[in-house]
LODREN-850690 format. One record per residue: residue number from 1; residue in one letter; chain; x, y, z of N, C-alpha, C in turn. Coordinates in Angstrom, 1 decimal, decimal comma. Layout:
<nodes>
<node num="NUM" residu="a" chaine="A" n_xx="X" n_yy="Y" n_zz="Z" ca_xx="X" ca_yy="Y" ca_zz="Z" c_xx="X" c_yy="Y" c_zz="Z"/>
...
</nodes>
This chain:
<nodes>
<node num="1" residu="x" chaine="A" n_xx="27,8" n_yy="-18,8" n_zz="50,6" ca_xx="26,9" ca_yy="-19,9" ca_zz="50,3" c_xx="26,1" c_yy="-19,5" c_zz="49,1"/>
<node num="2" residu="x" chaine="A" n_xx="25,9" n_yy="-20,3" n_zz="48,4" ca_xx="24,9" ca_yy="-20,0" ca_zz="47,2" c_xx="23,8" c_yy="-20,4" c_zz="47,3"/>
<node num="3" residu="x" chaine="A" n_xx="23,0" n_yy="-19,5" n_zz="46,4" ca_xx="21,2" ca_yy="-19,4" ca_zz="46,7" c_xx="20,8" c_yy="-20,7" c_zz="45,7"/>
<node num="4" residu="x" chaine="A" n_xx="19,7" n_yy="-20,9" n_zz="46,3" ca_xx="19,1" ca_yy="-22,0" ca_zz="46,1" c_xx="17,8" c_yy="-21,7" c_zz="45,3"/>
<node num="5" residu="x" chaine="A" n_xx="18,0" n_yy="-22,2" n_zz="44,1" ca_xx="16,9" ca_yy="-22,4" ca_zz="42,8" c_xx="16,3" c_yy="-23,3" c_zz="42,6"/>
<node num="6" residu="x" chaine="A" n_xx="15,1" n_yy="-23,4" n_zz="42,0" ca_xx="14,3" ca_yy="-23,9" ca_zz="41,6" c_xx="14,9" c_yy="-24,5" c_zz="40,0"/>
<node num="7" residu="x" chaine="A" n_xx="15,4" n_yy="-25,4" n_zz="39,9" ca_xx="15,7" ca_yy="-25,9" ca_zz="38,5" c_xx="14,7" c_yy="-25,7" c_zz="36,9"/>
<node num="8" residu="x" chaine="A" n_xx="12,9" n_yy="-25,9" n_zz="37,8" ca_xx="12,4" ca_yy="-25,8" ca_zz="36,6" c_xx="12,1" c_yy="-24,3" c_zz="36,1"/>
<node num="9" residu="x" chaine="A" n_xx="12,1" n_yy="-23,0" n_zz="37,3" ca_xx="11,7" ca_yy="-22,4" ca_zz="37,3" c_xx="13,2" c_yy="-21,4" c_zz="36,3"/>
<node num="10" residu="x" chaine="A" n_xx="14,2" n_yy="-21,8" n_zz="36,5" ca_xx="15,3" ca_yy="-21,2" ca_zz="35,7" c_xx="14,9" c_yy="-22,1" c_zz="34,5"/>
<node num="11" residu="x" chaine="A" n_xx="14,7" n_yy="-23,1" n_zz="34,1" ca_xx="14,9" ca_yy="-23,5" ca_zz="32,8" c_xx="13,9" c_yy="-22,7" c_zz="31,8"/>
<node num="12" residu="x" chaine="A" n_xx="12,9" n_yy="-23,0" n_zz="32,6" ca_xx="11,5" ca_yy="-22,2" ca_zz="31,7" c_xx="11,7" c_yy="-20,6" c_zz="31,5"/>
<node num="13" residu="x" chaine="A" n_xx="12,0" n_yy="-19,9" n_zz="32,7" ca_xx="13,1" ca_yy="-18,3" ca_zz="32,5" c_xx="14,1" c_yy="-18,7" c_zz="31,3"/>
<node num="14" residu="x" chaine="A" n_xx="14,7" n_yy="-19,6" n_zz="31,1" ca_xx="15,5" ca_yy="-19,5" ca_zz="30,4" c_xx="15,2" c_yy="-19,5" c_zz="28,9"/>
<node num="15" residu="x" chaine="A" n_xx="14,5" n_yy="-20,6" n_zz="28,3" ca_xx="13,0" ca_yy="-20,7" ca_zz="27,5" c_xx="12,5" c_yy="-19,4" c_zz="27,2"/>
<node num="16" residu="x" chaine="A" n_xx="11,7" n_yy="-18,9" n_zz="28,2" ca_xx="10,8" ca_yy="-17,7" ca_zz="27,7" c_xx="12,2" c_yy="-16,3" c_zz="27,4"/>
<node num="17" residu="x" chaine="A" n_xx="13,4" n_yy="-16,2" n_zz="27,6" ca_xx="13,9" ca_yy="-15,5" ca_zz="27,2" c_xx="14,5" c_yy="-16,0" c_zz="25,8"/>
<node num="18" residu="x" chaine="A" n_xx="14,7" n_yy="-17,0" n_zz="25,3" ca_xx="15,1" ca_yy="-17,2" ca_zz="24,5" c_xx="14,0" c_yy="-17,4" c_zz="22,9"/>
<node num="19" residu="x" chaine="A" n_xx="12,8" n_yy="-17,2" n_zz="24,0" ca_xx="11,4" ca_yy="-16,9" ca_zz="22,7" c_xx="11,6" c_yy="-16,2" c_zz="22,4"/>
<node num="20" residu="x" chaine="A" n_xx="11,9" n_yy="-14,9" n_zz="23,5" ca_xx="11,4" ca_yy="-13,1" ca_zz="23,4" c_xx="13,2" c_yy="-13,5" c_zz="21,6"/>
<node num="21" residu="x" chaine="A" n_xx="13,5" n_yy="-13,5" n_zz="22,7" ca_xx="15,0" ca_yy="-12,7" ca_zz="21,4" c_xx="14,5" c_yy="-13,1" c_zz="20,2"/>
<node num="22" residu="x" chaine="A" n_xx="14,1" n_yy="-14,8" n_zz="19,9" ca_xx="14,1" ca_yy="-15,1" ca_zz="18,4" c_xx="12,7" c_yy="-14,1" c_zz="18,4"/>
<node num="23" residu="x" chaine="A" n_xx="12,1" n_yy="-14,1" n_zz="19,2" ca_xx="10,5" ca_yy="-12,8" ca_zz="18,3" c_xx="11,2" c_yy="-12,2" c_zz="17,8"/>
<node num="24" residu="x" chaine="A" n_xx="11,9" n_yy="-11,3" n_zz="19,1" ca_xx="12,5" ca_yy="-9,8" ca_zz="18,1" c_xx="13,5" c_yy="-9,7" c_zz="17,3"/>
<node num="25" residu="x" chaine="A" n_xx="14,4" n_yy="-11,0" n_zz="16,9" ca_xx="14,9" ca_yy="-11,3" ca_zz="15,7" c_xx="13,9" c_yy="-11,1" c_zz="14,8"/>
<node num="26" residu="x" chaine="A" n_xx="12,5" n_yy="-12,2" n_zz="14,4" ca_xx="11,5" ca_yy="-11,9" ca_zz="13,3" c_xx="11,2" c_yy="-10,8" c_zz="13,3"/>
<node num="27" residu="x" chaine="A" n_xx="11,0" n_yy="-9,7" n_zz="14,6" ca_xx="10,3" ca_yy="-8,4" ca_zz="14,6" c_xx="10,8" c_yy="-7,6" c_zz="13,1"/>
<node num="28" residu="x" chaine="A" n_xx="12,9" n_yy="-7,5" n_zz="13,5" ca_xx="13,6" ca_yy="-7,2" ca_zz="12,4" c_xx="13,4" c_yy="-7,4" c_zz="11,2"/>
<node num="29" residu="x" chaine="A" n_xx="13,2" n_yy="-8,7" n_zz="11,1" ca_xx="13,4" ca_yy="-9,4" ca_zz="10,0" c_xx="12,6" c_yy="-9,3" c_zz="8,9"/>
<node num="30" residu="x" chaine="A" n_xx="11,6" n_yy="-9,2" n_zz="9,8" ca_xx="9,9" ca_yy="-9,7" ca_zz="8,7" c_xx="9,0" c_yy="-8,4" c_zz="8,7"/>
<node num="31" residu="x" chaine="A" n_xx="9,2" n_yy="-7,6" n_zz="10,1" ca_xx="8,1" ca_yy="-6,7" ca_zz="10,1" c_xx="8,4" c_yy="-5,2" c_zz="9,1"/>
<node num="32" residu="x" chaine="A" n_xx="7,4" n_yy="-5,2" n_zz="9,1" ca_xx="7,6" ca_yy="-3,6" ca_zz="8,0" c_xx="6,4" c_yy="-2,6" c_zz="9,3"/>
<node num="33" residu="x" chaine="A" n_xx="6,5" n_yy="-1,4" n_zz="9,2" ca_xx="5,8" ca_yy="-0,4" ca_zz="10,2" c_xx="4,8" c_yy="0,0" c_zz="9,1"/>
<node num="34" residu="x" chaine="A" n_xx="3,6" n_yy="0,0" n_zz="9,6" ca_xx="2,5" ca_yy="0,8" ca_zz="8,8" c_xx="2,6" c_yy="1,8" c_zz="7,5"/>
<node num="35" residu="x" chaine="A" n_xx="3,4" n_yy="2,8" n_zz="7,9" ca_xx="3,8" ca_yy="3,7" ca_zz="6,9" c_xx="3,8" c_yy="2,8" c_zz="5,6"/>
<node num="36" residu="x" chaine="A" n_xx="5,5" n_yy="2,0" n_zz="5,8" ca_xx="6,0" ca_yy="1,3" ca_zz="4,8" c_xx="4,9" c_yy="0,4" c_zz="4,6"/>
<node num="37" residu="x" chaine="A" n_xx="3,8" n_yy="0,0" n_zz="5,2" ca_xx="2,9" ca_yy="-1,0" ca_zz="4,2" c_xx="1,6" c_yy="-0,2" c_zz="3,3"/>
<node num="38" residu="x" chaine="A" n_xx="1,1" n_yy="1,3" n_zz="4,3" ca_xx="0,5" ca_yy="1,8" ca_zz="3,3" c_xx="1,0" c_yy="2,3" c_zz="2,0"/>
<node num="39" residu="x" chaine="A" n_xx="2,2" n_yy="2,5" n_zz="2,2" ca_xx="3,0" ca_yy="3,1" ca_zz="0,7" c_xx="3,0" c_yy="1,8" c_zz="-0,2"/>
<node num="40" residu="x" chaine="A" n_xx="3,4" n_yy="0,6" n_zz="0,0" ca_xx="3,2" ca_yy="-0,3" ca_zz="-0,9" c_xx="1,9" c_yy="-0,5" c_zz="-1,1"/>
<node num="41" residu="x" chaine="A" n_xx="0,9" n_yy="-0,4" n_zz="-0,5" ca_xx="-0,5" ca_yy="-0,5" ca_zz="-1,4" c_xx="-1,2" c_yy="0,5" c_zz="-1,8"/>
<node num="42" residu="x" chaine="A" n_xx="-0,7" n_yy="1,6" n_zz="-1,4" ca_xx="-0,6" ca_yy="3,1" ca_zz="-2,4" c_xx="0,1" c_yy="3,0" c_zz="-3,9"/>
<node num="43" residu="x" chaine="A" n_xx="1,2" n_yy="2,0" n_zz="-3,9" ca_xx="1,9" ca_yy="1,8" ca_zz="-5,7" c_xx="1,0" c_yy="1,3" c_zz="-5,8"/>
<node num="44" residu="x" chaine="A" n_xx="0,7" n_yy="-0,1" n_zz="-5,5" ca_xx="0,2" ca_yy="-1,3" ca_zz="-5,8" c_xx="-1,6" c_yy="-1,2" c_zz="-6,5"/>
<node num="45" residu="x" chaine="A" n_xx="-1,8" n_yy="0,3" n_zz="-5,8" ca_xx="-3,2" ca_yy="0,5" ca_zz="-6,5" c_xx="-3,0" c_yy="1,5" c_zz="-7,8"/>
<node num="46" residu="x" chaine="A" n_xx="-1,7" n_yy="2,4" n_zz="-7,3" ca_xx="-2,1" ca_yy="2,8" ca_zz="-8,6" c_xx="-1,2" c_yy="2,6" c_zz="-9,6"/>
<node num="47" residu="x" chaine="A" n_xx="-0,6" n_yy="1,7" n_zz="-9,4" ca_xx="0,0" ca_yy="0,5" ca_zz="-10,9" c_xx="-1,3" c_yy="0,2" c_zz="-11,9"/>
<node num="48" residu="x" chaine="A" n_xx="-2,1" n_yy="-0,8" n_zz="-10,7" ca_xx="-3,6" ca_yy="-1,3" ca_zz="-11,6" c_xx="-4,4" c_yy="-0,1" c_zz="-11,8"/>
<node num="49" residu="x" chaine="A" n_xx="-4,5" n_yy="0,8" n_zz="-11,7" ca_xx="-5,0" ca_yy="2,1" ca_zz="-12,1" c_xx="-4,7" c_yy="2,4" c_zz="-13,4"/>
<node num="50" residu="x" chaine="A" n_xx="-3,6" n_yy="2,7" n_zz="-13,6" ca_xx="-2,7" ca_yy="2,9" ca_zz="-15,0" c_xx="-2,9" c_yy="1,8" c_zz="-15,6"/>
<node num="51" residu="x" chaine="A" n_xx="-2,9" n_yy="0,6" n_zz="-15,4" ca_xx="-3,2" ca_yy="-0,8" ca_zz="-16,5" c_xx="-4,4" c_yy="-0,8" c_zz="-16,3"/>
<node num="52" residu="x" chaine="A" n_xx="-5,4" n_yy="-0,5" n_zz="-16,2" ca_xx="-6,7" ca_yy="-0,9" ca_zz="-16,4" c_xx="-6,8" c_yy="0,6" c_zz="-17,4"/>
<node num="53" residu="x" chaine="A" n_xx="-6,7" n_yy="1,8" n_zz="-17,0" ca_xx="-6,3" ca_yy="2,5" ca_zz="-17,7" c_xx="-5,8" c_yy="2,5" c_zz="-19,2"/>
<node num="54" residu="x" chaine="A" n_xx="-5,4" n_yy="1,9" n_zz="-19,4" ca_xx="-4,5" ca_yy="1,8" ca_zz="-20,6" c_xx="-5,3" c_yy="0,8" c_zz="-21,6"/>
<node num="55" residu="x" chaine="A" n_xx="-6,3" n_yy="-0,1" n_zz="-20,6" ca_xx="-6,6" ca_yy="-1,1" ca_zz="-21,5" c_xx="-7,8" c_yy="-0,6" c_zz="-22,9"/>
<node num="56" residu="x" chaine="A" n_xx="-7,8" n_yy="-1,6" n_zz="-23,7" ca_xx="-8,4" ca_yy="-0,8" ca_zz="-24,4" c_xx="-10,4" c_yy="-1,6" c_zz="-24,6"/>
<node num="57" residu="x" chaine="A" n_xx="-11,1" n_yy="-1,2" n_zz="-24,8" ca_xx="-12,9" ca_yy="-1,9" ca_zz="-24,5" c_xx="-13,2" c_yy="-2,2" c_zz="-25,9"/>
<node num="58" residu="x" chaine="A" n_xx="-13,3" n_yy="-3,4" n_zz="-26,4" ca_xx="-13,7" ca_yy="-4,2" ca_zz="-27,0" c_xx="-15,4" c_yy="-4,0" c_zz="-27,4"/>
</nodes>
């Protein structure tokens, strides 16, 4: 004999698993880890370092 469910209680389970995956699809997608962000604002300052550098004072 088969067990007996709660219809809304599986649909909403069903729902909240299907949040989790698309998050951790964006996790992939979009996230970068710390390291990789301080290193890009480690170039990114000393790019404008060297151009302000360079410029010349009027």
């Amino acid at each position: 004999m088969a067990e007996i469910l709660s219809l809304s209680k599986a649909r909403k389970a069903k729902a909240r698993a299907a949040k989790e995956q698309a998050a951790a699809e964006n996790r992939t997608k979009f996230g970068r880890t710390k390291a990789e962000r301080q290193h890009v604002e480690a170039v990114r300052n000393l790019s404008e370092k060297r151009l302000d550098d360079l410029k010349r004072e009027e």
